[in-house]
N, CA, C and O atoms as CSV, one atom per row, in Angstrom:
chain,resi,resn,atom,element,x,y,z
A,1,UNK,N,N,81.726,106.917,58.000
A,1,UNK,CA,C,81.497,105.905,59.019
A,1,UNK,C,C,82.818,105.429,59.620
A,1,UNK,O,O,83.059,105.364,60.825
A,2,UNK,N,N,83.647,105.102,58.616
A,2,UNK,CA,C,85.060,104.905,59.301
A,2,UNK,C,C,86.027,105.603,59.975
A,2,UNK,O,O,87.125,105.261,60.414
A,3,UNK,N,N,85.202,107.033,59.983
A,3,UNK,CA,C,86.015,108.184,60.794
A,3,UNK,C,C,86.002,108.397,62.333
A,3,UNK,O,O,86.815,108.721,63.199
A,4,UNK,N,N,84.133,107.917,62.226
A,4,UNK,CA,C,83.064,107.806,63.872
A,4,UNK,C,C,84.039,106.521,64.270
A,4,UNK,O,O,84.679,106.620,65.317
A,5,UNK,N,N,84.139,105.613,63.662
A,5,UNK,CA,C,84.913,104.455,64.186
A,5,UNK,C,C,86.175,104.764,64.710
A,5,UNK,O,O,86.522,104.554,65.872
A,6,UNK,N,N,86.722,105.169,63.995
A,6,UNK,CA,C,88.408,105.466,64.386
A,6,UNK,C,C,88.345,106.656,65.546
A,6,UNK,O,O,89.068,106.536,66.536
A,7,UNK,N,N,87.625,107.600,65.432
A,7,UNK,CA,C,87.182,108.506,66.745
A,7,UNK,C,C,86.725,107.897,68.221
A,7,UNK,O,O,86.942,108.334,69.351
A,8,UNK,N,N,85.931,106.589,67.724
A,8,UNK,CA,C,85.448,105.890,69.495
A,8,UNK,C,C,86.369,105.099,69.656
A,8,UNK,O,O,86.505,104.805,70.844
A,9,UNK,N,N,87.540,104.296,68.541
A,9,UNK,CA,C,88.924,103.437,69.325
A,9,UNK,C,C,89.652,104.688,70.097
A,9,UNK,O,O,89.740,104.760,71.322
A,10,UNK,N,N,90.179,105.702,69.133
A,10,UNK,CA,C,90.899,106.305,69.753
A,10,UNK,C,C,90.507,106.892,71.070
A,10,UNK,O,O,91.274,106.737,72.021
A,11,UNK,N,N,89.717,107.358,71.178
A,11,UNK,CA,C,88.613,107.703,72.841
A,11,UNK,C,C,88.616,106.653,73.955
A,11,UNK,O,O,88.786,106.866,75.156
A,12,UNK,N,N,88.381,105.394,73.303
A,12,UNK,CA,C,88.342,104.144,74.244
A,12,UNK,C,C,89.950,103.751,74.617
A,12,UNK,O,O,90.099,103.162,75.687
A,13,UNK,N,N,90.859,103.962,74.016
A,13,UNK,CA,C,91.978,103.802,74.651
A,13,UNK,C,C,92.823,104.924,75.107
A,13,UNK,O,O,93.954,104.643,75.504
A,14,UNK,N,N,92.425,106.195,75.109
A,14,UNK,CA,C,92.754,107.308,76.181
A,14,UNK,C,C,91.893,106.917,77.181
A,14,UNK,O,O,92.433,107.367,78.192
A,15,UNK,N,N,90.817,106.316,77.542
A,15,UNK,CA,C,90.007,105.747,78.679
A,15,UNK,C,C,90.749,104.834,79.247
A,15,UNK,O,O,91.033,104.906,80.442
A,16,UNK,N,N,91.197,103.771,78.399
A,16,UNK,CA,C,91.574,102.793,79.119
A,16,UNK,C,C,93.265,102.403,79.894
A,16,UNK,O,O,93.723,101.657,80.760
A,17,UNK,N,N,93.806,103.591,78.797
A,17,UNK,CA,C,95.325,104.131,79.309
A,17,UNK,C,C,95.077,104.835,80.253
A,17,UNK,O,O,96.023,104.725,81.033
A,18,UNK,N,N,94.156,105.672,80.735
A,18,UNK,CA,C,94.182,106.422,81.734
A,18,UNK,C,C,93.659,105.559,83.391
A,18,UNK,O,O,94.101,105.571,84.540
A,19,UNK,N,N,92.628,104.956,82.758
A,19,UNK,CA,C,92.292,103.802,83.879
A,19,UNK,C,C,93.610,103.115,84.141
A,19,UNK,O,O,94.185,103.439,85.180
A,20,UNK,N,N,94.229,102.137,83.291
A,20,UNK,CA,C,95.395,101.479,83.610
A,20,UNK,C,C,96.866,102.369,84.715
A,20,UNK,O,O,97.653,102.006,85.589
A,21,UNK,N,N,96.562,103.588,84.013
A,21,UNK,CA,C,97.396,104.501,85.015
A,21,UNK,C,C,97.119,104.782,86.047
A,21,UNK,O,O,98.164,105.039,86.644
A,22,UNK,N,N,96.065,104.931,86.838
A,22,UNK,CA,C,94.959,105.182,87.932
A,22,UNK,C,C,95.870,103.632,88.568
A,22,UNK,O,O,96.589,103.579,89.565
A,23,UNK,N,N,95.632,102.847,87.897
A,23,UNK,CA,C,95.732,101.459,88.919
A,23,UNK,C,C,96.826,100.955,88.927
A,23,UNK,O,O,96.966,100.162,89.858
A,24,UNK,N,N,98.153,101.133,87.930
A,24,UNK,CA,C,99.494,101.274,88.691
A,24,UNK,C,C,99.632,102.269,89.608
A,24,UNK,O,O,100.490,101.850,90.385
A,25,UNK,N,N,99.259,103.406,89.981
A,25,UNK,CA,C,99.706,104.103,90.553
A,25,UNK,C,C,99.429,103.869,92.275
A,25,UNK,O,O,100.148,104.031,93.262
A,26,UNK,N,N,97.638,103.285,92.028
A,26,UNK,CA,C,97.055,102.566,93.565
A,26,UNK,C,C,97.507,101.687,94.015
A,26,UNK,O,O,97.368,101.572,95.232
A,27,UNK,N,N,98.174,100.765,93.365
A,27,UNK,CA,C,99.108,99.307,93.238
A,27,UNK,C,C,100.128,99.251,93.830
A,27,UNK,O,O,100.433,98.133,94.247
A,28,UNK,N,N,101.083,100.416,94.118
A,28,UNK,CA,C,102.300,100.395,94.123
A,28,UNK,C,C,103.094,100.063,95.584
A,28,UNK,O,O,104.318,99.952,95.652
A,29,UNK,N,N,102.238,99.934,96.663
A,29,UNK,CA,C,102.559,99.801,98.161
A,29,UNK,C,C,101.797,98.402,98.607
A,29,UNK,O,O,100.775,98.151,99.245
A,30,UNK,N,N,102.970,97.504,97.849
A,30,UNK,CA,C,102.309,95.674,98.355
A,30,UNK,C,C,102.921,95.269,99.737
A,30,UNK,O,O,104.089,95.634,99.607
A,31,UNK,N,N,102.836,94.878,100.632
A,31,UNK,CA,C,104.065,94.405,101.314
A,31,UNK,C,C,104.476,93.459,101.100
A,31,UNK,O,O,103.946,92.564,100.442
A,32,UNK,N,N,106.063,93.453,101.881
A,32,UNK,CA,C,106.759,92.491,100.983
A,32,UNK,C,C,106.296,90.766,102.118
A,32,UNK,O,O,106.293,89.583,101.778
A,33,UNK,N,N,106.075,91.222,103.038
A,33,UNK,CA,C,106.346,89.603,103.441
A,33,UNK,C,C,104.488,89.450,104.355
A,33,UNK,O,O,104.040,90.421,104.966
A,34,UNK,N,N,103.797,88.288,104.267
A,34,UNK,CA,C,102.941,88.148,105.225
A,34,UNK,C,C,102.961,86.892,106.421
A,34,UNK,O,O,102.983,85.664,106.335
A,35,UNK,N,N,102.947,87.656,107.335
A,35,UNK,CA,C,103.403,86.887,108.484
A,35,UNK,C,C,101.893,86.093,109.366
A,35,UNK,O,O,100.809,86.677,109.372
A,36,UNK,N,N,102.056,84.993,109.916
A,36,UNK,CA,C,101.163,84.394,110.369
A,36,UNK,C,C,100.986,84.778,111.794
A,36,UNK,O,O,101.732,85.644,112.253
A,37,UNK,N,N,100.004,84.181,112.603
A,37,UNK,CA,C,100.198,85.644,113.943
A,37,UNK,C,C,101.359,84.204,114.855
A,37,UNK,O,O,101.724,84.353,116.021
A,38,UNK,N,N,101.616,83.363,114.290
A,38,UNK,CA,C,102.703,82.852,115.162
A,38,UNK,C,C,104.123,83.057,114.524
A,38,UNK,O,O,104.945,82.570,115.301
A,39,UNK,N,N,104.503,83.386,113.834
A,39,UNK,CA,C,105.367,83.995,112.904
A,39,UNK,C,C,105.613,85.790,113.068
A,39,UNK,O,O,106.600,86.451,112.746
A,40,UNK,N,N,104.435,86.198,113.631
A,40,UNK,CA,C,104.834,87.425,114.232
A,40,UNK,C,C,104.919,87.476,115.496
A,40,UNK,O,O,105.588,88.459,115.815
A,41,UNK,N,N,104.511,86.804,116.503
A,41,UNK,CA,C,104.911,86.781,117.660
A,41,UNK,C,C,106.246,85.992,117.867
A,41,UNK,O,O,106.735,86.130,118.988
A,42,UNK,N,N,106.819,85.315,117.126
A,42,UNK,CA,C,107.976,85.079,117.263
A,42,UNK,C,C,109.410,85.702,116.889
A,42,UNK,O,O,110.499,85.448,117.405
A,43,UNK,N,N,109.096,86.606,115.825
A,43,UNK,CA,C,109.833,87.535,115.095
A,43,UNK,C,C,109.257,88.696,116.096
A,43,UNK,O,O,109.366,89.670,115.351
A,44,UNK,N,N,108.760,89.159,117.212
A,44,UNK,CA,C,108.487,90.199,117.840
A,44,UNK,C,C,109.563,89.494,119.162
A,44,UNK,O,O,110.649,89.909,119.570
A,45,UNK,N,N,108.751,88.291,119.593
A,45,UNK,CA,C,109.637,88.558,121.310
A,45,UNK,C,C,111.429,87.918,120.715
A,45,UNK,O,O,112.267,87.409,121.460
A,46,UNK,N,N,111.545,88.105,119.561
A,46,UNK,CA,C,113.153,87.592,119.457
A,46,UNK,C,C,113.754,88.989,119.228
A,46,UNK,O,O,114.954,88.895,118.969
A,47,UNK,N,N,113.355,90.109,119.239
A,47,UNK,CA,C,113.484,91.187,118.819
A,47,UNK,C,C,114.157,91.728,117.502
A,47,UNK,O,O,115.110,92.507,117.473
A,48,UNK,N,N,113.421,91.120,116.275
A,48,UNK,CA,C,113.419,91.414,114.917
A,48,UNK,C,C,112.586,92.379,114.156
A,48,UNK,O,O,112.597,92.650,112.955
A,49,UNK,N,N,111.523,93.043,115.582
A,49,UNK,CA,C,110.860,93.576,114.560
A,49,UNK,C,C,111.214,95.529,115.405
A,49,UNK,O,O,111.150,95.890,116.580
A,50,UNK,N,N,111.516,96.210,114.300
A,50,UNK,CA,C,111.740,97.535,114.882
A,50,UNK,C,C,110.701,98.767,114.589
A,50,UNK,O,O,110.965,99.845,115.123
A,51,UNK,N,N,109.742,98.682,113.913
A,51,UNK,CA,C,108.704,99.538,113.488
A,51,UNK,C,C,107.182,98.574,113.634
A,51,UNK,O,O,107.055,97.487,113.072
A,52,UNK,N,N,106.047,99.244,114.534
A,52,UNK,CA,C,105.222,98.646,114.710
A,52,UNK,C,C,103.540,99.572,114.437
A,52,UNK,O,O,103.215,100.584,115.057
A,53,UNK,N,N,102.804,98.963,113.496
A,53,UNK,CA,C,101.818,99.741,113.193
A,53,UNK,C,C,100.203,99.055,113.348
A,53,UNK,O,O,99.563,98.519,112.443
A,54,UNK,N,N,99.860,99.215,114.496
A,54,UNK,CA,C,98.461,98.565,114.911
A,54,UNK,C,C,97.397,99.459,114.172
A,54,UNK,O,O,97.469,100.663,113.928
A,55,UNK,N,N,96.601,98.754,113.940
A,55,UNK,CA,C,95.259,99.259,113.246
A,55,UNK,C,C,93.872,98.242,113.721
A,55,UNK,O,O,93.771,97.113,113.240
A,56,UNK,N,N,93.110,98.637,114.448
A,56,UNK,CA,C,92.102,97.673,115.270
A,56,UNK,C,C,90.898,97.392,114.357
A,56,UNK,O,O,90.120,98.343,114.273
A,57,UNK,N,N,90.598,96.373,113.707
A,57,UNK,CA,C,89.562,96.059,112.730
A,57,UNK,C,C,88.466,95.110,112.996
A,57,UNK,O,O,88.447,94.082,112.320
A,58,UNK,N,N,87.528,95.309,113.904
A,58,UNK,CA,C,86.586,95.046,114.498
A,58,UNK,C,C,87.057,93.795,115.292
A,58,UNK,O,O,87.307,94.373,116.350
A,59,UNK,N,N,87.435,92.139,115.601
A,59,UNK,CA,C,87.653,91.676,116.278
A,59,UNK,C,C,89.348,91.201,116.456
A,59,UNK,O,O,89.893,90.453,117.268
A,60,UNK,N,N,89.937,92.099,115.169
A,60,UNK,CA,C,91.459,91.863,115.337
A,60,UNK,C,C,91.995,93.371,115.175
A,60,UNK,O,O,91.495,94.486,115.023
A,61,UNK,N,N,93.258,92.818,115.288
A,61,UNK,CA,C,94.489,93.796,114.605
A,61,UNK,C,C,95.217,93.489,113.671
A,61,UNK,O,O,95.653,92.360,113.446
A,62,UNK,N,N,95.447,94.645,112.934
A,62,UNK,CA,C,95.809,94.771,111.700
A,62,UNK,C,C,97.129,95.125,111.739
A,62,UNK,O,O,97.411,96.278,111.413
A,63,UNK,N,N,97.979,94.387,112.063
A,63,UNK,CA,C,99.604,94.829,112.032
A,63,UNK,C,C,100.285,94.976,110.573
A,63,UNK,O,O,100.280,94.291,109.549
A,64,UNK,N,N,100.800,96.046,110.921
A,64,UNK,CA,C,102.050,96.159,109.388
A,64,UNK,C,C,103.358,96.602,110.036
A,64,UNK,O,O,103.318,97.616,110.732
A,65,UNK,N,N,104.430,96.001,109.895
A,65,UNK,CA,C,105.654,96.405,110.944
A,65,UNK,C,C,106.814,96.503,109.439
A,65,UNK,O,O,106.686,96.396,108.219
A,66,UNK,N,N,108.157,96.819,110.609
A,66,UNK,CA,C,109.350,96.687,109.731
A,66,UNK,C,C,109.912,96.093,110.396
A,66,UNK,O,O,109.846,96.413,111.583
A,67,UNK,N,N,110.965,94.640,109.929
A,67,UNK,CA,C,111.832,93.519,110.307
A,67,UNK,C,C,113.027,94.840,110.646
A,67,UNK,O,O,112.909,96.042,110.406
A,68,UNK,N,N,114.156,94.106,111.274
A,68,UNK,CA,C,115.756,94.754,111.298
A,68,UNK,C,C,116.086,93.814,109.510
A,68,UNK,O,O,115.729,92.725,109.059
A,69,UNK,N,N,117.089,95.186,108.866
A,69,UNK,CA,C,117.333,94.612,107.306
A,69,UNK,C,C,116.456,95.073,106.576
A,69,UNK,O,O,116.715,95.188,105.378
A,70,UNK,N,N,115.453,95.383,106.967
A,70,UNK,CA,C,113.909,95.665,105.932
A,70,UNK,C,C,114.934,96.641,105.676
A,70,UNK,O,O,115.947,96.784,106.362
A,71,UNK,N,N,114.527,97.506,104.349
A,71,UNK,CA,C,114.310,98.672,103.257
A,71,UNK,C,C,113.326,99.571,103.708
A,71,UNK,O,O,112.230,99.031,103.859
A,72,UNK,N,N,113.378,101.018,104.025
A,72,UNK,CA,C,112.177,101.931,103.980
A,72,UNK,C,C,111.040,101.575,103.546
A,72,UNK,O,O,110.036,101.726,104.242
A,73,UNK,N,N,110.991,101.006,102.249
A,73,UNK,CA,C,109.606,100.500,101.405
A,73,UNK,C,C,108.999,98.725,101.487
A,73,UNK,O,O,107.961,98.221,101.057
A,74,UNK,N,N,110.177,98.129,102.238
A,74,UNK,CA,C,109.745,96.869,102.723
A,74,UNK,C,C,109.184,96.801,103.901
A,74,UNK,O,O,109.587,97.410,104.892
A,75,UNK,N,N,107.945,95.839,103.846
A,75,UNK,CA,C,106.898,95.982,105.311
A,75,UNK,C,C,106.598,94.439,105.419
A,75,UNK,O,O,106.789,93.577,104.562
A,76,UNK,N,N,106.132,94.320,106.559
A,76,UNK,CA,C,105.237,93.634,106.598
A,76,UNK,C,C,103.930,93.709,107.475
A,76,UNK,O,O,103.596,94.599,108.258
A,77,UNK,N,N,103.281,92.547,107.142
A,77,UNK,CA,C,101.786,92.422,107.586
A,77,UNK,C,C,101.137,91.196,108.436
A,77,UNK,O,O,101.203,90.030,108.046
A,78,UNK,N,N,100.449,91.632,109.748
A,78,UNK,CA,C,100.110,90.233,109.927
A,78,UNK,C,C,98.561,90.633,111.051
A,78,UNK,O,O,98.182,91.763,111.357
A,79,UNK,N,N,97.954,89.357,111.447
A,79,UNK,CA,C,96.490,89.626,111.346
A,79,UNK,C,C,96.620,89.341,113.190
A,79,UNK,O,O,96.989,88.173,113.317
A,80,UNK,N,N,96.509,89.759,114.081
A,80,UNK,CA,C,96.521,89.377,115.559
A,80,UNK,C,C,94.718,89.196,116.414
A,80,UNK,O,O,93.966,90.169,116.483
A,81,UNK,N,N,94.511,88.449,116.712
A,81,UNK,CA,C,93.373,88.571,117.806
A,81,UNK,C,C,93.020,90.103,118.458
A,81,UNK,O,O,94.158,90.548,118.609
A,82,UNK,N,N,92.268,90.956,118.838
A,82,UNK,CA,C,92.321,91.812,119.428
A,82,UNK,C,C,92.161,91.450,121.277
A,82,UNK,O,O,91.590,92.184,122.083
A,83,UNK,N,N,92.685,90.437,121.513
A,83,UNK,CA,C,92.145,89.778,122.868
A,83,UNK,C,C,93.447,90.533,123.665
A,83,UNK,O,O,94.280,91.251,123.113
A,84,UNK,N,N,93.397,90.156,125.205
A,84,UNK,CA,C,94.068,90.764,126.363
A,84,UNK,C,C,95.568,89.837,125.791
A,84,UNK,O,O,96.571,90.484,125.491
A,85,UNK,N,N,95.567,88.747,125.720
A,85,UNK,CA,C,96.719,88.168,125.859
A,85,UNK,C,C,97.884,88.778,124.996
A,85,UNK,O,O,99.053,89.104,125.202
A,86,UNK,N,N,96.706,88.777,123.555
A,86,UNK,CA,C,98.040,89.386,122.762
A,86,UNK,C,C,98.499,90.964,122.565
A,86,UNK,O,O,99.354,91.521,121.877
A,87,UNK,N,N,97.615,91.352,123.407
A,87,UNK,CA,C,98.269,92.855,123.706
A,87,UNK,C,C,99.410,92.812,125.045
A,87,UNK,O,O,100.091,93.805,125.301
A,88,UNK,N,N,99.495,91.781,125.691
A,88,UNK,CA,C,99.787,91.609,126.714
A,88,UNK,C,C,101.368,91.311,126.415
A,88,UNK,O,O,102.386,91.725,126.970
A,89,UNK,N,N,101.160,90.414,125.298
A,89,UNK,CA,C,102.536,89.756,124.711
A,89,UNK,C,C,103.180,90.501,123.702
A,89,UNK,O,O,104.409,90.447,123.656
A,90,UNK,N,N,102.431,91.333,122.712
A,90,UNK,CA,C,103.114,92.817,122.000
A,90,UNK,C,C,103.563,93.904,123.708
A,90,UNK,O,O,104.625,94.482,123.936
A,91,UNK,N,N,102.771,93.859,124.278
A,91,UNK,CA,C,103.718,95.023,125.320
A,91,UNK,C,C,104.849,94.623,125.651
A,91,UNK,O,O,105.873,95.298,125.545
A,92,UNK,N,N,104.759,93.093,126.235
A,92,UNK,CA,C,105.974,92.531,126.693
A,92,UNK,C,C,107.047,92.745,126.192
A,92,UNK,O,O,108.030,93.046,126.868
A,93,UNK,N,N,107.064,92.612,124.715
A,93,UNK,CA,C,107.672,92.284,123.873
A,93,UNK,C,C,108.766,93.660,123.419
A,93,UNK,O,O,109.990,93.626,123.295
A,94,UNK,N,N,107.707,94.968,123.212
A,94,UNK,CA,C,108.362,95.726,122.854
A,94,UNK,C,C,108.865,96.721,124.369
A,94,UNK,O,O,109.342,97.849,124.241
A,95,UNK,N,N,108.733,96.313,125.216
A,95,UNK,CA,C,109.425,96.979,126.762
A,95,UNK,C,C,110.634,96.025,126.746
A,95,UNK,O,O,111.727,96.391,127.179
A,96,UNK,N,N,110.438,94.899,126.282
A,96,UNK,CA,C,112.120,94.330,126.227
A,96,UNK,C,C,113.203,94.522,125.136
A,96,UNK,O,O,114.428,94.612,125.220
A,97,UNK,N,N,112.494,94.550,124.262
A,97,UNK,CA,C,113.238,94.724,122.982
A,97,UNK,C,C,113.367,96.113,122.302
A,97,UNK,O,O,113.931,96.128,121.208
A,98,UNK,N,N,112.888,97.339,122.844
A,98,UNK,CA,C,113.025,98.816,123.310
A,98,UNK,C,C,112.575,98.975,121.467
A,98,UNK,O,O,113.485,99.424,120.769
A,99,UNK,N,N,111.340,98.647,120.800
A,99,UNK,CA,C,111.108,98.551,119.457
A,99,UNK,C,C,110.823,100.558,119.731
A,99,UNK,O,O,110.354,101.315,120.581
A,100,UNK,N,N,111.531,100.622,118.261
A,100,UNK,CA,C,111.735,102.123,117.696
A,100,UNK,C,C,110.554,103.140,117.999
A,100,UNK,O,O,110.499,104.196,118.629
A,101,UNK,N,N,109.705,102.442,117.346
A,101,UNK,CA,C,108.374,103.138,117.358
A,101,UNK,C,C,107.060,102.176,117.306
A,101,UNK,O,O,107.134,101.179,116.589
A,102,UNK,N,N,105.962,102.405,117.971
A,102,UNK,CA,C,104.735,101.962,117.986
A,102,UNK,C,C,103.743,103.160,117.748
A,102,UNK,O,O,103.723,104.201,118.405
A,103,UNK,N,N,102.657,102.725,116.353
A,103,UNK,CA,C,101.629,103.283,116.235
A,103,UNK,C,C,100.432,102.737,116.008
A,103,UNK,O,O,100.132,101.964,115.099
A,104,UNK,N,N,99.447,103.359,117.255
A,104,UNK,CA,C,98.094,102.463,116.893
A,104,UNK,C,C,97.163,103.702,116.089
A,104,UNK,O,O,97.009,104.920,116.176
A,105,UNK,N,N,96.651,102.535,115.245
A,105,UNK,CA,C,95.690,103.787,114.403
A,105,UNK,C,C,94.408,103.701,115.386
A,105,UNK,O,O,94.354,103.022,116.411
A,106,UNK,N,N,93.357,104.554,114.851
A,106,UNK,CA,C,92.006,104.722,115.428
A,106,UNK,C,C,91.530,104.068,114.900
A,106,UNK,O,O,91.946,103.825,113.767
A,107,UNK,N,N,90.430,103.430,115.389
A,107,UNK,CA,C,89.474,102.216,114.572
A,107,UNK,C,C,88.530,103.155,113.753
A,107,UNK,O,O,87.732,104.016,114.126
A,108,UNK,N,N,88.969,102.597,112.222
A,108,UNK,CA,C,87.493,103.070,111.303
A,108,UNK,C,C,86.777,102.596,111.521
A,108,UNK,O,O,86.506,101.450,111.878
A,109,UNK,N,N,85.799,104.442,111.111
A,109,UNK,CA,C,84.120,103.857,111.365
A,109,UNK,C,C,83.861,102.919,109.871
A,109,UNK,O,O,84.488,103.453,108.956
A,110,UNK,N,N,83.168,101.780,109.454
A,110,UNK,CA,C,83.002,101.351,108.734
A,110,UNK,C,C,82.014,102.454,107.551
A,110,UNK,O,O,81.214,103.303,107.946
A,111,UNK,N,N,82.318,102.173,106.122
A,111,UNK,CA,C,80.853,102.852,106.038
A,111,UNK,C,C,80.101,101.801,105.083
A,111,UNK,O,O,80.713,101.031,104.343
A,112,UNK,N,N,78.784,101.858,105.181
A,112,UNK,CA,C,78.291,101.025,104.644
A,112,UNK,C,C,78.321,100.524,102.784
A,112,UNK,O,O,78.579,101.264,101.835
A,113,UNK,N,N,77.850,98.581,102.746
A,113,UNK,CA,C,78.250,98.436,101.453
A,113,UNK,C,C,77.429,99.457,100.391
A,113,UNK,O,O,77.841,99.638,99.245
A,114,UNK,N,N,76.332,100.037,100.868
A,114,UNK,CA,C,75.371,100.883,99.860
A,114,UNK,C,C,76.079,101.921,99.469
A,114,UNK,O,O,76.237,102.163,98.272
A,115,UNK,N,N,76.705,102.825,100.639
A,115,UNK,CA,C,77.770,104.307,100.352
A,115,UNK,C,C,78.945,103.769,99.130
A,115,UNK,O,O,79.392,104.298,98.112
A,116,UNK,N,N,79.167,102.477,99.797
A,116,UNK,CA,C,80.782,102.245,98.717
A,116,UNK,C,C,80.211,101.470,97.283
A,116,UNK,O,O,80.916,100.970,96.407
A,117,UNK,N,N,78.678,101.535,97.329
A,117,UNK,CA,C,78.174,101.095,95.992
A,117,UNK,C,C,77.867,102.415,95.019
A,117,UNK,O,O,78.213,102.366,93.838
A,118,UNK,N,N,77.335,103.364,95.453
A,118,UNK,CA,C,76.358,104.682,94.691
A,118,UNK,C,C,78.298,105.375,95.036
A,118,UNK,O,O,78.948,105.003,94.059
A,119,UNK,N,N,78.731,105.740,95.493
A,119,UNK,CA,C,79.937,106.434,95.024
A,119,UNK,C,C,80.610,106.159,94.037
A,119,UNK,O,O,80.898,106.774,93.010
A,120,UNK,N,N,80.884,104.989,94.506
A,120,UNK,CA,C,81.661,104.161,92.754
A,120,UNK,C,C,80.839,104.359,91.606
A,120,UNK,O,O,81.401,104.679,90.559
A,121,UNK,N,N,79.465,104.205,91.631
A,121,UNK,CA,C,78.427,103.934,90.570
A,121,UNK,C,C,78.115,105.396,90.203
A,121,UNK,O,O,77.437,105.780,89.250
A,122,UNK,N,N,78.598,105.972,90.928
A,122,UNK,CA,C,78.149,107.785,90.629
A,122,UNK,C,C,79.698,108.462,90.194
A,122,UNK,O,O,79.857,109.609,89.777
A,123,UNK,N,N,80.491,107.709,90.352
A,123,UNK,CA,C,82.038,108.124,89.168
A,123,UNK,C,C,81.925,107.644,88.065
A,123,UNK,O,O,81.951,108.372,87.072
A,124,UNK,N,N,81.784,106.412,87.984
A,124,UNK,CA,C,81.531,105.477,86.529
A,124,UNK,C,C,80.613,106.175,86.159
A,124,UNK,O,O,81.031,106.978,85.325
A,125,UNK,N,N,79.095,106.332,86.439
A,125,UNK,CA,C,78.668,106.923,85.229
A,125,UNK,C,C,79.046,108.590,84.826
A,125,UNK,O,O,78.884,109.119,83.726
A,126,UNK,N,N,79.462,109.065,85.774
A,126,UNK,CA,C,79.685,110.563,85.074
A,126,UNK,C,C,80.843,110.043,83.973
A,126,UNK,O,O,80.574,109.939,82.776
A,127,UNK,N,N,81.976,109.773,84.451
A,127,UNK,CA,C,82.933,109.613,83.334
A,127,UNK,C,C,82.369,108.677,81.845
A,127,UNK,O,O,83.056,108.603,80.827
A,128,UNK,N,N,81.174,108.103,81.981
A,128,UNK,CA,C,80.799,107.329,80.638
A,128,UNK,C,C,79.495,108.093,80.023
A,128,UNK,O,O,78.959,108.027,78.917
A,129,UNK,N,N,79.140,109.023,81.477
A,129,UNK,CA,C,78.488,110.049,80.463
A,129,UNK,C,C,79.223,111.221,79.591
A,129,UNK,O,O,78.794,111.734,78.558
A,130,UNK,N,N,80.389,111.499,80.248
A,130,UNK,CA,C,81.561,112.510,79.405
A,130,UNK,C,C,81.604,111.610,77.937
A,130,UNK,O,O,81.121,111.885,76.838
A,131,UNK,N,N,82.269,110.605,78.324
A,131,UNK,CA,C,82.794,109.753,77.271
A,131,UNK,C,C,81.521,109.950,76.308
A,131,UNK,O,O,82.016,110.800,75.568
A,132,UNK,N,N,80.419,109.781,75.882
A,132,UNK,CA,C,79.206,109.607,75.403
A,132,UNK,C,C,78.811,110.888,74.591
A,132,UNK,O,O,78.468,111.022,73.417
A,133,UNK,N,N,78.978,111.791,75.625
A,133,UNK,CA,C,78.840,113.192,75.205
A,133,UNK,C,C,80.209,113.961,74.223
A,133,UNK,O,O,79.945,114.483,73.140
A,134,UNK,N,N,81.299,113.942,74.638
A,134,UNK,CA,C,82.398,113.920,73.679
A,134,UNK,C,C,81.923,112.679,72.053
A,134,UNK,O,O,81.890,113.140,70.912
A,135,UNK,N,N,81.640,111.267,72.344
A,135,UNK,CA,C,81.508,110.969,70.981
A,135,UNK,C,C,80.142,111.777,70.322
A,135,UNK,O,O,80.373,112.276,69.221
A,136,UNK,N,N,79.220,111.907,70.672
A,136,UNK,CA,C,78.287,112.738,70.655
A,136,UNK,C,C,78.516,114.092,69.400
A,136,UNK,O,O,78.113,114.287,68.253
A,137,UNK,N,N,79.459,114.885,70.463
A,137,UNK,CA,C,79.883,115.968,70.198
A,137,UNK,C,C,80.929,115.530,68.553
A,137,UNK,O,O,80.493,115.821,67.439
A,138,UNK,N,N,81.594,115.182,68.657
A,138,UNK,CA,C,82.640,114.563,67.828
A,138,UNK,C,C,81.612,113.548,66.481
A,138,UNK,O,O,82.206,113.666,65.409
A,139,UNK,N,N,80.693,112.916,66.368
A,139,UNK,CA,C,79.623,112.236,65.604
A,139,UNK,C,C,78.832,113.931,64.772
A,139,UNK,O,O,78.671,114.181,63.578
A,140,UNK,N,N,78.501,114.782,66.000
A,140,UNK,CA,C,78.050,115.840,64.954
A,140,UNK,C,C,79.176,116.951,64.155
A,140,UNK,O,O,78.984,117.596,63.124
A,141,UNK,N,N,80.147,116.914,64.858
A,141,UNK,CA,C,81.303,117.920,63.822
A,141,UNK,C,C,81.604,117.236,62.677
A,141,UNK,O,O,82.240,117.792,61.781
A,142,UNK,N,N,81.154,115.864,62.569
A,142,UNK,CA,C,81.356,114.878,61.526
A,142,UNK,C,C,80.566,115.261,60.520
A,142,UNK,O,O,81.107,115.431,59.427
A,143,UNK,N,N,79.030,115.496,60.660
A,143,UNK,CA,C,77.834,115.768,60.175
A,143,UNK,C,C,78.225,116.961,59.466
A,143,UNK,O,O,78.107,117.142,58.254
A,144,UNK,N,N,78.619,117.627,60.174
A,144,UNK,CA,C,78.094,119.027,59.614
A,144,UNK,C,C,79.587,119.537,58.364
A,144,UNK,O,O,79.547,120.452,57.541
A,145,UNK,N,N,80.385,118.884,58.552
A,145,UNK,CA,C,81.428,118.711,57.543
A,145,UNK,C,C,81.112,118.656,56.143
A,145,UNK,O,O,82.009,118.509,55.313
């Protein structure tokens, strides 16, 4: 009995070391600063910001830029209206201040909360049916010993 035991710790923490590794690894791209959208329009028309990355998310934009001084891996982030004005005032902004690069992403199609429920729910259980089936497997080599 104390063997089946020591067989499902050791199993449960190659699970859970491996999960923990999964999620440093997804973790690792935070940005460093979050900017308010008046805090980015002011750090835009003073011309501080040199890398610009639009992403359109149903009634806003999703900015992530790079300051002048930033680091390759330092970013930031900030949330804009998708309205005329403030596209009006990012154009302005970067025709005066000649910013490096501008990229707008394509708007994702959303997919629904049901798809991002049964995908997740259809990884978890295969991997806890492995898990199950390995103690399984491992409970009868015990047996037959």
């Amino acid at each position: 009995m104390k063997r089946i035991f020591r067989n499902k710790i050791f199993y449960l923490l190659i699970f859970l070391v491996t999960l923990g590794i999964v999620f440093i690894f997804n973790n690792d791209n935070e940005p460093t600063e979050e900017l308010t959208e008046d805090e980015f329009f002011t750090t835009l028309e003073d011309g501080k910001v040199t890398y610009l990355e639009l992403a359109p998310q149903k009634r806003v934009f999703e900015i992530s830029g790079r300051l002048k001084g930033y680091e390759k891996d330092q970013y930031f982030i900030a949330t804009v209206p998708n309205s005329e004005i403030s596209m009006n005032r990012m154009n302005d902004a970067a025709e005066e201040h000649d910013i490096e690069k501008i990229v707008v992403m394509p708007q994702d199609t959303e997919t629904s909360a049901w798809v991002n429920f049964f995908t997740t729910s259809i990884s978890i259980m295969i991997i806890f049916t492995l898990f199950f089936v390995i103690l399984l497997l491992v409970k009868r080599m015990n047996h037959s010993k």
